[in-house]
C-alpha positions in Angstrom: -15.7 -3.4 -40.9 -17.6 -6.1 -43.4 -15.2 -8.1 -44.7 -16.4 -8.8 -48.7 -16.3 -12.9 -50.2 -13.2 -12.4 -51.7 -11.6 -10.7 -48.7 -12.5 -13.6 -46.6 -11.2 -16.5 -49.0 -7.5 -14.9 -48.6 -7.9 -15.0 -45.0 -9.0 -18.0 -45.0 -6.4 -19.3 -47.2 -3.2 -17.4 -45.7 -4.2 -19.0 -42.2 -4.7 -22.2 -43.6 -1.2 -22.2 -44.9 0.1 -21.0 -41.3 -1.7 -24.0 -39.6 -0.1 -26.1 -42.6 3.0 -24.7 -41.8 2.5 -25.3 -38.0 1.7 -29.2 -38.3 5.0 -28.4 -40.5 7.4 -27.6 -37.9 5.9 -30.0 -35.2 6.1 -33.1 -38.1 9.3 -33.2 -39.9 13.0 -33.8 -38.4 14.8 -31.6 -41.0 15.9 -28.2 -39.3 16.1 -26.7 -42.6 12.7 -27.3 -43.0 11.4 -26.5 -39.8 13.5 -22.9 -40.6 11.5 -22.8 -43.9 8.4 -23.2 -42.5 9.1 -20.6 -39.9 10.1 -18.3 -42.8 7.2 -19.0 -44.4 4.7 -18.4 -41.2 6.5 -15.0 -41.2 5.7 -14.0 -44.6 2.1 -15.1 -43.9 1.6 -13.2 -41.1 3.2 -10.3 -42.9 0.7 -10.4 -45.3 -2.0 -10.1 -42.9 -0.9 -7.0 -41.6 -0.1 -5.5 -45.1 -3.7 -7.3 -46.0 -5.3 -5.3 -43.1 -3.6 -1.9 -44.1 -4.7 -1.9 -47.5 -8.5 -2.3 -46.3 -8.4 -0.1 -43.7 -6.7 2.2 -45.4 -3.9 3.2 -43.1 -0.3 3.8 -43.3 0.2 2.8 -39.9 0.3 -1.0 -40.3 2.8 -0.9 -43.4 5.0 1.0 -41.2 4.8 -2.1 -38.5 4.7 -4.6 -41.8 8.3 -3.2 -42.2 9.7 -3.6 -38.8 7.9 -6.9 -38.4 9.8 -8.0 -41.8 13.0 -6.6 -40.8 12.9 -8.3 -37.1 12.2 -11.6 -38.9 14.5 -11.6 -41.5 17.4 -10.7 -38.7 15.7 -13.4 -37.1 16.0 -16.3 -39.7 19.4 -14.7 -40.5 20.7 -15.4 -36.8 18.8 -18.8 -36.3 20.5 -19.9 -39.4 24.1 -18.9 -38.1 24.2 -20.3 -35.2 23.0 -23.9 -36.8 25.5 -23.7 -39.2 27.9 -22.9 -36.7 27.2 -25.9 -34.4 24.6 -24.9 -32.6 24.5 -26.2 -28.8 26.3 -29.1 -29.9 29.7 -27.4 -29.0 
């Protein structure tokens, strides 16, 4: 598989904005932010997958693009409760 110029410039850009959002969640105190950048490392890796389906071709990979969206979502959803709740300060 040869990946074309364009093809490689939005790989190269969705992983730069995961390593952004890395140095994100290691740098700033905010949880909220740390949350958002963890959202937003999701949704980059979810395009990757749905990035690699569409070149390949195959319906596989937008069937794991769901379940990888709905696990991260439930994810977010539950991180974000129990903050709100307390957390482990209780």
């Amino acid at each position: 598989m040869v990946l074309s110029f364009l093809e490689k410039t939005v790989l190269f850009f969705i992983i730069m904005s995961i390593l952004y959002n890395s140095f994100r969640i290691i740098l700033i105190d905010r949880i909220w932010d740390k949350l958002l950048s963890l959202n937003m490392i999701s949704s980059n890796i979810l395009m990757i997958i749905v990035f690699f389906a569409a070149i390949k071709n195959t319906p596989m990979y937008l069937d794991v693009a769901f379940a990888y969206s709905l696990v991260g979502f439930l994810a977010l959803a539950l991180i974000s409760s129990f903050i709100l709740k307390g957390g482990r300060t209780k």
